[in-house]
N, C-alpha and C positions, 0 to 999 in steps of 0.2 A: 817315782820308781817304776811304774806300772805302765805311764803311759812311754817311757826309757826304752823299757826293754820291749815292746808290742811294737814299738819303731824301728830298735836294732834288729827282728827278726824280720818286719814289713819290710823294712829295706834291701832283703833277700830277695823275696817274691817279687819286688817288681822289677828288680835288676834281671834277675832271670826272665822276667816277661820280655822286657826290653831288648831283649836279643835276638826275638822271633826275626825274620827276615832278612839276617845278618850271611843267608849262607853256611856255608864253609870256614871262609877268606876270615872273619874273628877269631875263633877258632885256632888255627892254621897257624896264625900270626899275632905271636901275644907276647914274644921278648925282648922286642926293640921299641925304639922312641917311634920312630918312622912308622913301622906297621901296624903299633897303637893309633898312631894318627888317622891313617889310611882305614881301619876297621871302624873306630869310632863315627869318620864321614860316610859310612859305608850303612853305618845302621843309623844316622840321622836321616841319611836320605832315603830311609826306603820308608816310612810308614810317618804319620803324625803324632801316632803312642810313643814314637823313640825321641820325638822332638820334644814332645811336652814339658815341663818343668814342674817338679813337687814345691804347692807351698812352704814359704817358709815358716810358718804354725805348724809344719809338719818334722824340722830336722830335728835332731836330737837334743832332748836336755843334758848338761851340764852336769846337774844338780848329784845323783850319788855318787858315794864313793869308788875311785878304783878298787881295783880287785887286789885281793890280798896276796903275796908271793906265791901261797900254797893253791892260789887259781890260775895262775898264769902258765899258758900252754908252755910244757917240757920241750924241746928239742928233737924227741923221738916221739911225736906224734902225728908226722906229718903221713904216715902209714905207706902203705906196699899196694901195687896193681900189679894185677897179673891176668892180664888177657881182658876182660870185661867183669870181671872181681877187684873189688877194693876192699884190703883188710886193715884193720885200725886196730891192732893189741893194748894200745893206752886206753884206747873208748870202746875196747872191748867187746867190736862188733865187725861183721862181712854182710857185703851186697853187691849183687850181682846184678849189672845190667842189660839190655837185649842186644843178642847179636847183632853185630854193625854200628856199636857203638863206640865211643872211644872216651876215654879216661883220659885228664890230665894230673899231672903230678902241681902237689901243693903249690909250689912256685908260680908254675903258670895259672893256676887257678885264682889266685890271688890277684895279678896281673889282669884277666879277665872278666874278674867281677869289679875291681877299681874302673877299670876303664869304662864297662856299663854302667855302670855308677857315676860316672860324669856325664854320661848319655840324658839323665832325666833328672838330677840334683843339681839346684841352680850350685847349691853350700858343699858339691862335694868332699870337697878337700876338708871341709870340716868335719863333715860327717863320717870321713876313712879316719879321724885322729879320732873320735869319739867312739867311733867303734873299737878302735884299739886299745884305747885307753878304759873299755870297759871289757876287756880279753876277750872280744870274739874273733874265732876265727874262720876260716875256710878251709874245710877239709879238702875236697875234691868236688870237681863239673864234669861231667860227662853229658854226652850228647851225641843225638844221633849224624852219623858221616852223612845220610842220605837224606837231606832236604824233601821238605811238600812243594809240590808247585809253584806255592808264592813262597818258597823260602825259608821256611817257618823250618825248627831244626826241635826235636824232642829233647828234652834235657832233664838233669837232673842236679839237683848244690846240696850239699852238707856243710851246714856249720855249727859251730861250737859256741859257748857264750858260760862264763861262771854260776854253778848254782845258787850261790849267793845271789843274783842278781833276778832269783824267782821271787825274793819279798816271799810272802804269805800265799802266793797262790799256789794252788795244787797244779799240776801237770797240763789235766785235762783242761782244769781252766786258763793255762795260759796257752795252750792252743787253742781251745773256744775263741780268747778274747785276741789273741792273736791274728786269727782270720777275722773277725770282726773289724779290725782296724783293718787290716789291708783291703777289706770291700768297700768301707768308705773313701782307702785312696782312690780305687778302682773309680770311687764316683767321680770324684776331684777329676779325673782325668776322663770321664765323658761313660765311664762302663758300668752296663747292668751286672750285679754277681749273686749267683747264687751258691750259700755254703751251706755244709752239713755239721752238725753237732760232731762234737770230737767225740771217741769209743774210745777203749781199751782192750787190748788183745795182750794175752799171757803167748810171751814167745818163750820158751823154754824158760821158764823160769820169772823172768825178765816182762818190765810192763811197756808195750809200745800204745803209745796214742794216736792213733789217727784219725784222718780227719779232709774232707773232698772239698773244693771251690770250683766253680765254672764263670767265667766271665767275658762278656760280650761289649765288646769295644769296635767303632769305628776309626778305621783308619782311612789315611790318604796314602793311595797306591803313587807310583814314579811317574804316573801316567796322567795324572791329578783324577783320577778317577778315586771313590771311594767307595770301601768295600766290607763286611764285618765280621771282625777274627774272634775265633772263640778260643779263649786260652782254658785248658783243664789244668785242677794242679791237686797233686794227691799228697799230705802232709803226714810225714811220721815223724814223732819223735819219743827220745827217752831219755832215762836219768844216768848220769853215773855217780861217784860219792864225790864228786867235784866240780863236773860238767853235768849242763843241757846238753843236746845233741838231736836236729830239728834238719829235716831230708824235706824236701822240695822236688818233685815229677813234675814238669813240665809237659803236655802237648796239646797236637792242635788236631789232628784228627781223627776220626771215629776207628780207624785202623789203628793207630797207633797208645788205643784205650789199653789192650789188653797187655801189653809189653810194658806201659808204666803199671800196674795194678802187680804186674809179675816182680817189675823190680821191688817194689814195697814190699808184697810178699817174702823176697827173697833173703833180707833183712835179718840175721843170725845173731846172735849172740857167742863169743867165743869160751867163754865160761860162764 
């Protein structure tokens, strides 16, 4: 169960890594077969982290049970955007991302982490029925319009996943062990990480846990030259009486620290 769900959430993080140097053009184009195609060969070719492949010791077990009716995402929680705010009244919660960013709606979100997801999962196609079949979902990606130099595009994922599917850990500990697993993929695919002990912060009322990683990976640029990216990623998440709900800040440079650290901050509670 334990080592289940630290994979369902790993599987977050590095799809969202996976996307550095993808541009715009991903983004942009995430409703057709075609421009899937064309975005997927777009972020194989730019770097050796997008090409890599996770062992298979690493997809998903089988083994617990689905989630119960009264776990299964409602219909009405795919939530509302409004300008660079995302609010969610099922999960009970608003955040706000940095100007010049853009938000996409459920649908495409969904759309956009599958297809990164086949980017670095030899078992994708298994791993999207596993994931489903244990109700997690994809709220919302956002990411910044304005690329870094090499590409690299700021971002942010929320997702969903049954609390039933915490077993006996508490919160903090499954963010602790949650980044813990995902630093050992980071190893599997060649990168140094350094992560921070999860905290807790009382947001009105409300417990968020967060929790920092930095990781240092070598990639191969289009140029066959190689060069090393340092991916930051700031982890919030919190409870509700039915759901987890686990936010993922993507960036890559020293500029763009303070605008993910704002959106974590910015993280409300609606009641």
């Amino acid at each position: 169960m334990r080592r289940r769900l630290l994979t369902l959430f790993m599987a977050t993080a590095l799809c969202v890594s996976a996307m550095t140097g993808c541009g715009s053009d991903q983004t942009e184009n995430v409703t057709t077969e075609s421009e899937a195609s064309s975005d997927q060969e777009a972020v194989e070719s730019t770097s050796e982290f997008s090409e890599t492949t996770v062992s298979s010791e690493t997809s998903v077990s089988s083994e617990s049970a689905e989630p119960s009716d009264e776990d299964e995402n409602p219909e009405d929680a795919s939530g509302t955007i409004d300008g660079t705010s995302y609010s969610n009244e099922y999960y009970n919660f608003r955040i706000t991302v940095p100007d010049g960013w853009a938000i996409l709606n459920h649908e495409d979100t969904l759309n956009i982490m599958y297809q990164s997801m086949a980017t670095i999962y030899e078992d994708a196609q298994e791993l999207q029925e596993q994931l489903e079949a244990a109700g997690t979902d994809y709220l919302f990606y956002a990411y910044s319009e304005t690329p870094d130099s090499l590409g690299n595009m700021a971002n942010a994922i929320a997702q969903s996943l049954p609390v039933s599917q915490m077993g006996t850990l508490t919160l903090e500990e499954m963010v602790d062990a949650t980044l813990a697993s995902t630093e050992a993929q980071y190893a599997e695919l060649g990168g140094s990480t350094e992560i921070t002990d999860a905290t807790v912060r009382d947001v009105n009322g409300h417990e968020l846990v967060c929790a920092d990683s930095v990781t240092v990976i070598t990639v191969t640029n289009e140029d066959g030259s190689q060069s090393e990216l340092t991916i930051s990623q700031k982890y919030a998440a919190f409870t509700t009486d039915t759901h987890i709900v686990m936010m993922v800040v993507s960036y890559y440079t020293d500029a763009e620290a303070q605008g993910a650290q704002d959106t974590i901050d910015s993280i409300e509670f609606l009641n």
